[in-house]
VEXLUMGU-815525 format. One record per residue (C-alpha): x, y, z; residue number from 1. Coordinates in nm, 4 decimals. Example, Ala and Ser with C-alpha at 12.3 -4.5 7.8 and 13.67 -1.06 7.14 Angstrom:
<nodes>
> xx,yy,zz,num
> 1.2300,-0.4500,0.7800,1
> 1.3670,-0.1060,0.7140,2
</nodes>
This chain:
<nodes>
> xx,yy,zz,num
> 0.5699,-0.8291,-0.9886,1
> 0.4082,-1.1687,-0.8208,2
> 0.5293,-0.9828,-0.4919,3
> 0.3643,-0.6871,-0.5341,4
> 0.1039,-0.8468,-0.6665,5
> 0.0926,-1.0798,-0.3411,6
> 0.0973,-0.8259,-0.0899,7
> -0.1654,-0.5955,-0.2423,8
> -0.3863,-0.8958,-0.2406,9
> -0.3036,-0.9292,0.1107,10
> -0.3973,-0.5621,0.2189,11
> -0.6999,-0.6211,0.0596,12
> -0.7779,-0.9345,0.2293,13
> -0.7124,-0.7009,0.5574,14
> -0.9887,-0.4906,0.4264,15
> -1.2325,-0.7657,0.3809,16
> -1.1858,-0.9029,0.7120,17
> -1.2531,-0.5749,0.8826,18
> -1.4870,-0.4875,0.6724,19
> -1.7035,-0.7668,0.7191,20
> -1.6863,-0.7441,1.1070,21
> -1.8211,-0.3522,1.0299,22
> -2.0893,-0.5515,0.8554,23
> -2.2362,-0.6495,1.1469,24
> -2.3489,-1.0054,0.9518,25
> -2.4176,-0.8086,0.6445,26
> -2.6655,-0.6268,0.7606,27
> -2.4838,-0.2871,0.7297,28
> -2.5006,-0.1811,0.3334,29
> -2.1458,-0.0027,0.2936,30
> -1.9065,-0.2044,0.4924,31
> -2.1166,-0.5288,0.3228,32
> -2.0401,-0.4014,0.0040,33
> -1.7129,-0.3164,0.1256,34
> -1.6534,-0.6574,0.2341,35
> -1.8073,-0.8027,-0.1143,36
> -1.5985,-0.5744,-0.3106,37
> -1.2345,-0.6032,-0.1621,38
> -1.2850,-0.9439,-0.1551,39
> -1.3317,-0.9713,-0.5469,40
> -0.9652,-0.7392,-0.5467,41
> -0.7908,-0.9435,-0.3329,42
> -0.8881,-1.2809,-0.5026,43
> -0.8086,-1.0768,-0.8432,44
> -0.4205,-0.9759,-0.7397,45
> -0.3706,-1.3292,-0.5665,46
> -0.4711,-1.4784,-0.8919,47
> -0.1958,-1.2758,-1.0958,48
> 0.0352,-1.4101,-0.8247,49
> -0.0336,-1.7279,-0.8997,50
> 0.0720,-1.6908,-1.2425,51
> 0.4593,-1.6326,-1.0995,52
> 0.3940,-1.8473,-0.7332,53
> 0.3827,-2.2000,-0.6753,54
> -0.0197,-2.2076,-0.5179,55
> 0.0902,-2.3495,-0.1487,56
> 0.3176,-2.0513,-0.1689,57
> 0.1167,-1.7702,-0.2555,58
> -0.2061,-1.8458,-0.0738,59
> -0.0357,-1.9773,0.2247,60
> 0.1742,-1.6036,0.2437,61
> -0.1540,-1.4400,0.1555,62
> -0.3354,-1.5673,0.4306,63
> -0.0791,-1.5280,0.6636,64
> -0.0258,-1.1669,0.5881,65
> -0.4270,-1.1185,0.5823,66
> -0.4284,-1.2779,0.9584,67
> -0.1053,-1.0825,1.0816,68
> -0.2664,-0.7810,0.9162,69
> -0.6468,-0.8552,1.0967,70
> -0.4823,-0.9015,1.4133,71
> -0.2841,-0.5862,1.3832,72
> -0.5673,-0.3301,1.2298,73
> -0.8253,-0.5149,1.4742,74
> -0.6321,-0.4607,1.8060,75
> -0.5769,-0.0539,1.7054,76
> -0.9494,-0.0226,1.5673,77
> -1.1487,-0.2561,1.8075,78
> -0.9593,-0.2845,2.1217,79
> -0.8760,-0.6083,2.0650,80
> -0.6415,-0.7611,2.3330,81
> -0.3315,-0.8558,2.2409,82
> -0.2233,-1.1965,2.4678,83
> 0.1232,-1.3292,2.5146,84
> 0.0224,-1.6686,2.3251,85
> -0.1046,-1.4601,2.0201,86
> 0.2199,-1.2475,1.9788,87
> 0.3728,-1.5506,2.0143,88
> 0.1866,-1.7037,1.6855,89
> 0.1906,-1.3955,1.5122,90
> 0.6063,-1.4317,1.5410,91
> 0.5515,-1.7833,1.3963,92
> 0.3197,-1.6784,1.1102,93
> 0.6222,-1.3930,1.0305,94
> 0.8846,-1.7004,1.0332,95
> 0.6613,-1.8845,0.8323,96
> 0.6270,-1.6286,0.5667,97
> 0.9609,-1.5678,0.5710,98
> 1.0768,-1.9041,0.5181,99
> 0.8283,-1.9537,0.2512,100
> 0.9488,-1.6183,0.0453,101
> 1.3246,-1.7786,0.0891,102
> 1.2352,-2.0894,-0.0345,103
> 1.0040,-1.9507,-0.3164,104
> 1.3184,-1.8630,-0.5443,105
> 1.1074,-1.6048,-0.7080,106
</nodes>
């Protein structure tokens, strides 16, 4: 369940991030609250994570995920350019993850 529990956390860390850029500097009421209120779910389902994870697992997995998923949702949604040097990263970030769930032994 620490998984499941890690990547739900992690789609909800997506939504915080674009949610807070819909914010406009939180001076938009629904995507602030938005923002406010998946960030409280994400930090939740990370926390039951933790329970299972090793910390410098989890969070470092749930951050990754958060940024691959930003990057992703805020090229489709905003336009957002997509360079050569930022697929690039975004292939390290996967590796990283990766490496990190194979060494997790969970």
């Amino acid at each position: 369940m620490a998984w499941t529990y890690l990547l739900i956390a992690a789609a909800f860390e997506v939504a915080f991030a674009l949610s807070t850029n819909a914010s406009k500097g939180f001076t938009r009421l629904w995507p602030s609250l938005t923002a406010i209120g998946t960030t409280i779910v994400s930090v939740y389902f990370l926390s039951l994570a933790l329970k299972t994870l090793d910390v410098g697992v989890g969070y470092t997995i749930w951050t990754g995920l958060g940024s691959l998923g930003t990057v992703t949702f805020s090229a489709i949604l905003y336009k957002e350019r997509l360079t050569t040097p930022k697929v690039i990263s975004f292939v390290a970030i996967i590796g990283g993850v990766v490496g990190l769930k194979l060494s997790a032994g969970v």
